[in-house]
N, C-alpha and C positions, 0 to 999 in steps of 0.2 A: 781660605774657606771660611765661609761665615759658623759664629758658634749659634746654636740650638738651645743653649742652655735658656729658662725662660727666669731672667731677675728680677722681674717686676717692672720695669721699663718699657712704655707704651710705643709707639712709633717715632725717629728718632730722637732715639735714646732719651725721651722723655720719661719723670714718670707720672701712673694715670692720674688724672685728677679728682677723678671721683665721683665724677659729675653723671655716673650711667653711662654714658657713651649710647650703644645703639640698643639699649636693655629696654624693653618695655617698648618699644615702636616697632612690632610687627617685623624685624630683621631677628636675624637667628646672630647667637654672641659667635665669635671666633674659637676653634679652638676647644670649645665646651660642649656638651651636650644640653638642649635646654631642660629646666626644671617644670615640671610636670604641676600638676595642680596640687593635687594630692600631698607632695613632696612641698612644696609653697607653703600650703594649710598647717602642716607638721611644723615646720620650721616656724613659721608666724606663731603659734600654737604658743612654741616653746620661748618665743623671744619675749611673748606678752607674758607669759608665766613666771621668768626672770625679772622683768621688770616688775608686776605686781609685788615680786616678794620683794625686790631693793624700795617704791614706794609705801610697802607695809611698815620698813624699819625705821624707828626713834630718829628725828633730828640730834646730832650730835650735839652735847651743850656748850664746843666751841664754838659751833657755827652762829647758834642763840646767842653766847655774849657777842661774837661778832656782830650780827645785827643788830643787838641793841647798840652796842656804840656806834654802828653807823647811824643807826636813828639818831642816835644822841647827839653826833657831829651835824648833824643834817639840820635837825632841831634847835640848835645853837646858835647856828650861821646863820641862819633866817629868820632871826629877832634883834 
């Protein structure tokens, strides 16, 4: 008897790629109920609200000296 359990594995025993599949071209997903507008707008709402607040926050001052030496490697090499 086949197992039912669903592990994340697309059709044989692949897993998805990520790539959408049939999401967004007028086919209904398997399996799921589709997401409603409304429900879309909330979610979009909330992902752009997350990312505003990670864009508000300080460059780390690792990452600054990183860059600068990569500038500085970069700069070096091509004189």
């Amino acid at each position: 008897m086949k197992s039912t359990t669903n592990n994340g594995e697309g059709a044989g025993g692949r897993a998805p790629s990520g790539g959408g599949g049939s999401v967004g071209k007028g086919r209904p997903r398997r399996g799921r109920p589709p997401v409603n507008e409304t429900l879309q707008h909330v979610i979009g709402s909330q992902l752009k609200a997350a990312y505003d607040e990670v864009v508000r926050q300080p460059i780390p001052d690792r990452f600054i000296e990183l860059l600068g030496a990569l500038e500085d490697k970069k700069s070096g090499g091509s004189e």
